[in-house]
C-alpha positions in Angstrom: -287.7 -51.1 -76.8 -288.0 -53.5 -74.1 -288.8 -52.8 -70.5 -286.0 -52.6 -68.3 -287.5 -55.9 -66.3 -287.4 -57.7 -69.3 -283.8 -56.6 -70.0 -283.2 -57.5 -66.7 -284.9 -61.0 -66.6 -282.9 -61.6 -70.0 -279.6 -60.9 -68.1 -280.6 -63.2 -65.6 -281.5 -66.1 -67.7 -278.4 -65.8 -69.4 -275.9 -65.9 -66.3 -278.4 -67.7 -64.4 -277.0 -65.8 -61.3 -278.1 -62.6 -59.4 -274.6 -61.1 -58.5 -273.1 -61.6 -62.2 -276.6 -60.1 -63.8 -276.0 -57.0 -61.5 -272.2 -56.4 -62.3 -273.6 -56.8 -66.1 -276.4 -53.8 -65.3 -274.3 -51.3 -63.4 -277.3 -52.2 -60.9 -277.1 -53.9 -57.4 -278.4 -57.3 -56.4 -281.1 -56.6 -54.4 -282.5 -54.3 -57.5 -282.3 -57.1 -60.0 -284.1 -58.9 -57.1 -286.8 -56.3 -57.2 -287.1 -56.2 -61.1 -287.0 -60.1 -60.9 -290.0 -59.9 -58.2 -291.6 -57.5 -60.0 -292.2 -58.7 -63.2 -293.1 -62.4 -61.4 -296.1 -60.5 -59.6 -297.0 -58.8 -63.1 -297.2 -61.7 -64.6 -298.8 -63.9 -62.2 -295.7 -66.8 -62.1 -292.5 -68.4 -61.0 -290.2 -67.6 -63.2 -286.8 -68.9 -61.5 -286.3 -70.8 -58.8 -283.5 -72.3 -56.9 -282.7 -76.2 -56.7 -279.5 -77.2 -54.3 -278.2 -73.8 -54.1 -278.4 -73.8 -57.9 -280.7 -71.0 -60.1 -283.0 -72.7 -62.6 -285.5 -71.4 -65.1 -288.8 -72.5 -64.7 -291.2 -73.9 -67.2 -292.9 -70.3 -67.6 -289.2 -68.8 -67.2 -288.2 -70.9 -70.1 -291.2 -69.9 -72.1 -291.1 -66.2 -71.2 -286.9 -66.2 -72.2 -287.5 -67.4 -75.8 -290.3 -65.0 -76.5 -288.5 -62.0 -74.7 -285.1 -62.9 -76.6 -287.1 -63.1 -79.7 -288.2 -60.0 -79.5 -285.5 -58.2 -78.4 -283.7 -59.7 -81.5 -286.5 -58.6 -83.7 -286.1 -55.2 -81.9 -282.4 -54.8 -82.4 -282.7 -55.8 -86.4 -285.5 -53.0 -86.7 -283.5 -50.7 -84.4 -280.4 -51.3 -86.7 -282.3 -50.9 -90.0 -283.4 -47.5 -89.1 -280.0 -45.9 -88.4 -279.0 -48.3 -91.8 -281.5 -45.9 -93.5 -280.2 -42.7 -95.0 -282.6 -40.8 -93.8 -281.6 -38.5 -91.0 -282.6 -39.7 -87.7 -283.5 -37.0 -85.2 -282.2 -37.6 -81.6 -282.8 -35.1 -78.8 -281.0 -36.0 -75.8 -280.3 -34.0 -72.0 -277.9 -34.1 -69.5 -276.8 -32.3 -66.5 -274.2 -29.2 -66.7 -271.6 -31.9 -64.4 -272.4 -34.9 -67.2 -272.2 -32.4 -70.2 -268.6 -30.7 -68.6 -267.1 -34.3 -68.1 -268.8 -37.3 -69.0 -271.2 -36.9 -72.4 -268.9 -35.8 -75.3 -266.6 -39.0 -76.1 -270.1 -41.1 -76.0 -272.0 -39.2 -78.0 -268.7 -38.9 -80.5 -269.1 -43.0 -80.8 -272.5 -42.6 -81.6 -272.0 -39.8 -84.6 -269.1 -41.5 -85.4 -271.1 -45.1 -85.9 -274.6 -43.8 -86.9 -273.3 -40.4 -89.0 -277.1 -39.8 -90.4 -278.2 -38.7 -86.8 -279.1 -35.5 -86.1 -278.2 -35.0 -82.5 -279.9 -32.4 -80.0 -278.2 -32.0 -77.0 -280.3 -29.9 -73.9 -277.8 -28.9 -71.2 -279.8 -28.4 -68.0 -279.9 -28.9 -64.0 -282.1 -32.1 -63.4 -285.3 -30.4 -61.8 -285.2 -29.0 -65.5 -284.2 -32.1 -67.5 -286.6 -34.3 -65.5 -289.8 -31.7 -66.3 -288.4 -31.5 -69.8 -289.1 -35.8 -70.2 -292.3 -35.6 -68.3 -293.6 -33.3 -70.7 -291.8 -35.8 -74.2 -289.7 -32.4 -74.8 -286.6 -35.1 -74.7 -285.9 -38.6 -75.5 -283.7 -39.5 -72.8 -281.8 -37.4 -70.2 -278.5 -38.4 -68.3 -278.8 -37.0 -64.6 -277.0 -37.3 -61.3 -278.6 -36.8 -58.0 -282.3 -38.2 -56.8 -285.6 -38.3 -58.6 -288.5 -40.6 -58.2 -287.8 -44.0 -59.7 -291.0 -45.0 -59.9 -291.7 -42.3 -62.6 -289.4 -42.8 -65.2 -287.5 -46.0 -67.1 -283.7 -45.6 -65.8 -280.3 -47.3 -65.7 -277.1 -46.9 -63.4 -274.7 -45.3 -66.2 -271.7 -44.6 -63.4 -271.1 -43.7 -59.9 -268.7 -41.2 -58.7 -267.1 -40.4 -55.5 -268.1 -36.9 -54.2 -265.5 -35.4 -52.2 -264.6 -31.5 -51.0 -262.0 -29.8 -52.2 -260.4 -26.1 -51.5 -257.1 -24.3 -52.1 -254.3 -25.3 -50.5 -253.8 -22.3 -49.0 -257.6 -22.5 -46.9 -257.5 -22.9 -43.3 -259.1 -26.2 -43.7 -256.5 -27.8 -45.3 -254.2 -27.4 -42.4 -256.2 -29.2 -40.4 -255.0 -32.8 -38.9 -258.6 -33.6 -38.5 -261.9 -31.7 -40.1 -265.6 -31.8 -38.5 -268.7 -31.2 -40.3 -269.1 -28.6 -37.6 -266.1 -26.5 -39.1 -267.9 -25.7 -42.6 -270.1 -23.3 -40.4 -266.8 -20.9 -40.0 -266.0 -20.8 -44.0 -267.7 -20.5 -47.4 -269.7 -23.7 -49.0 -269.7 -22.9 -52.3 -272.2 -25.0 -54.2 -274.1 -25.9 -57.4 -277.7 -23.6 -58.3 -281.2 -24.8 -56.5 -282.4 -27.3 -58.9 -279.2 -29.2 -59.1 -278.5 -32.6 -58.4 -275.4 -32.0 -57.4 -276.6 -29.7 -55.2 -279.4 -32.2 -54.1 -276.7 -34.4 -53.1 -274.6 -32.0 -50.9 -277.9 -30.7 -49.4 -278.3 -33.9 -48.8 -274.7 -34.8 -47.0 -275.1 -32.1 -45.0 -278.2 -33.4 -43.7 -277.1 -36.5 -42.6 -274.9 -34.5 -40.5 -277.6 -32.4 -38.9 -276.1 -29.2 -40.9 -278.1 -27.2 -43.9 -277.4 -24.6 -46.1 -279.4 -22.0 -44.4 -276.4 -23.1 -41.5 -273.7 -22.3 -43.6 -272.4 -19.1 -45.6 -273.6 -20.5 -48.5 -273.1 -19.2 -52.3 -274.9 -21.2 -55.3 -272.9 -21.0 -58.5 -274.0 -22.2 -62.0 -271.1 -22.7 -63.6 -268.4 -25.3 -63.0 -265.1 -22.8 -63.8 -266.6 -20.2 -61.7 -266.5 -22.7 -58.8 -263.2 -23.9 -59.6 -262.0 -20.3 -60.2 -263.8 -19.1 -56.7 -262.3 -22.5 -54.3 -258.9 -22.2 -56.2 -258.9 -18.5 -55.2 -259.7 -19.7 -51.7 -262.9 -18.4 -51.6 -264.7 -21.4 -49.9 -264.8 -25.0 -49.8 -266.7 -26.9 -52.7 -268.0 -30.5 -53.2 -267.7 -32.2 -56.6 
C-alpha cells in the first residue's frame, strides 16, 4: 500500500489544485500542503510549481506521477486478486465504542457484502486502547475519534462531527435564555470513561474555557445508553 504522501501527491497531480485535492482527501489545504512539502524534502526536489497563478508538474513531478500511478495500479490489481482468491482473508479491524454504536456497521456490511471470503475481526475499544493495540500489530487498522500523535501512525480524516450538549428538557439548563460555561459547575457532567476520545475532547472543551473535570460533579460512564438513559432522566448534562 502506498504512503499516504504519495496518495496525496497522486491526488494532486490529478486535479492539479490544492483546495480540490483536499475536498477529495477529507483533509484540509494546508495538510496536503504539508504532505506536498514533505515528500519534496524526502526526496530532495521540486515537484510542482506554480506558473501565472497556474499549478504545473515539474519534470521530477512528472517523472515521480507515472511511477507512483504505476504502482498504485499494480497495487490495486494485486490488492484485488487477493480478495478474488477463495481463500479466506483474515481482517482484524478496531474502532471506538461512539464509531462502533453509530458509524462502523453499514461500512463494514459493504465490505462483507463485496469481498464475502473475509473473515472480519472487529475490537470495540476506547482509543488509548485501540491506539496501544496498533502500536503493538494486535490490529490492522483502527477507526478513532479524539487526539493522538500524528506523527506515529499512517491516518486519514474519515468524518467530522459536531459535538454539542444535550440534557432533558426538563433540566434547569434548558430554561435558560443564555448558558455560561461557568453554570456546568452547579449540575452533573456526565461524560465518557478515562481513556476515551470523546472524553479527550470534552476534557478538552472545558479547558479552553479555564474549567476541568476535577471542577465539575463529574460521572464517567462507559456505555452510550447508560448516558442517554442517565441525561434523559435528568441526571446531568452530557456532550456527544
Amino acid at each position: 500500500m502506498l504512503d499516504y504522501h504519495y496518495l496525496t501527491f497522486l491526488t494532486v497531480c490529478e486535479t492539479l489544485n490544492y483546495t480540490e485535492a483536499a475536498r477529495r482527501l477529507n483533509l484540509t489545504q494546508p495538510a496536503v500542503s504539508k504532505h506536498i512539502a514533505q515528500l519534496q524534502e524526502e526526496l530532495g526536489v521540486t515537484l510542482l510549481e506554480y506558473k501565472q497563478k497556474r499549478l504545473y508538474l515539474t519534470e521530477a513531478g512528472q517523472y515521480l506521477y507515472k511511477l507512483v500511478a504505476h504502482m498504485k495500479k499494480e497495487g490495486d490489481l494485486g490488492l484485488s486478486s487477493i480478495f478474488d482468491d477463495d481463500r479466506p482473508l483474515p481482517i482484524s479491524l478496531a474502532c471506538t465504542f461512539t464509531i462502533g454504536n453509530f458509524l462502523i456497521a453499514q461500512p463494514l456490511m459493504e465490505l462483507l457484502q463485496r469481498f464475502p471470503n473475509t473473515q472480519l475481526n472487529l475490537v470495540v475499544e476506547n482509543t488509548r486502547t485501540l491506539l496501544r493495540d496498533l502500536s503493538l500489530d494486535q490490529v490492522d487498522c483502527a477507526f478513532v475519534e479524539g487526539h493522538f500523535d500524528h506523527k506515529q501512525y499512517q491516518h486519514r480524516l474519515y468524518r467530522r462531527e459536531p459535538l454539542v450538549a444535550v440534557a432533558a428538557p426538563t433540566h434547569p439548563l434548558v430554561g435558560q435564555e443564555k448558558v455560561s460555561w461557568e453554570d456546568l459547575r452547579d449540575h452533573q457532567l456526565i461524560t465518557r470513561e478515562i481513556g476515551s476520545g470523546l472524553g479527550r475532547l470534552v476534557e478538552d472543551l472545558l479547558s479552553a474555557h479555564n474549567l476541568s473535570l476535577s471542577d465539575l460533579n463529574t460521572s464517567h460512564i462507559g456505555n452510550y445508553q447508560v448516558i442517554k438513559e442517565f441525561v434523559m432522566n435528568g441526571l446531568g448534562v452530557a456532550f456527544i
